[in-house]
Steps between C-alpha positions, in 0.01 A plus 500: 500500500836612268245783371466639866855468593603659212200793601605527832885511462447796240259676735758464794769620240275839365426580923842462540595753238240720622607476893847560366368789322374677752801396721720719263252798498505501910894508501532783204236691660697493833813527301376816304391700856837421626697610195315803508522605872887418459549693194311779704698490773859448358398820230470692802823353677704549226344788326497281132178465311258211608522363139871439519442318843227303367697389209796368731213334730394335191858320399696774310803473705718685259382836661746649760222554728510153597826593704309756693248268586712305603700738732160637655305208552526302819196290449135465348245290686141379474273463771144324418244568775187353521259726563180459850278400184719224409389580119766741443835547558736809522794479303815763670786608318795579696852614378788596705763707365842518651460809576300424784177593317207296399146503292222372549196384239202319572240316311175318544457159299221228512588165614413315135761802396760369667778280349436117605835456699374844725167340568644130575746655734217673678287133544788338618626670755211665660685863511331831373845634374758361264806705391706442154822689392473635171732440264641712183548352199905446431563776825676359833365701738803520815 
């Protein structure tokens, strides 16, 4: 009996690595798309090179382009959407920019692709859309 607790509680400890695993992988993959349709976006907005964007969207905060983020930015949102097949979901990126201007990405993702908190939220309330703001690393966005 101790020898199949002890077999058991590992198991349940090695699946929990692995869900957690794959938990990270959703988020950075999500993470990455956004980062990259940002940096995309603000390049073009402020006419600086995507790599310099990217490299403020990925915590250096020394760079004085965080100011002019900050000054065009209004806000960054997320909208999941679950798609007629209920298998996939679309993924929208939407900024606004004080100037009265917006972009727009969107993406397609699998359900099992989707971060864990996404999917739960979808179960539990019974909706086909859920919205999250997006937030910059170490940049109030006002």
């Amino acid at each position: 009996l101790i020898i199949l607790t002890l077999v058991v509680t590992v198991g349940l400890k090695i699946f929990g690595q692995f869900i957690g695993e794959i938990e990270s992988k959703n988020r950075n993959d999500i993470d990455s798309w956004v980062d990259k349709n940002v940096s995309l976006s603000l390049s073009k907005k402020l006419n600086q090179p995507i790599e310099e964007i990217l490299k403020v969207l990925q915590g250096n905060l020394k760079s004085n382009l965080v100011n002019l983020i900050n000054q065009s930015i209004l806000s960054v949102n997320l909208t999941f959407t679950r798609l007629s097949n209920r298998r996939d979901v679309e993924i929208r990126l939407k900024i606004r920019y004080k100037d009265d201007t917006s972009f727009i990405a969107t993406t397609e993702r699998n359900w099992d692709a989707l971060p864990e908190s996404i999917r739960a939220e979808f179960l539990r309330g019974g909706a086909n859309t859920t919205q999250r703001p997006w937030e910059f690393p170490g940049i109030s966005l006002s």
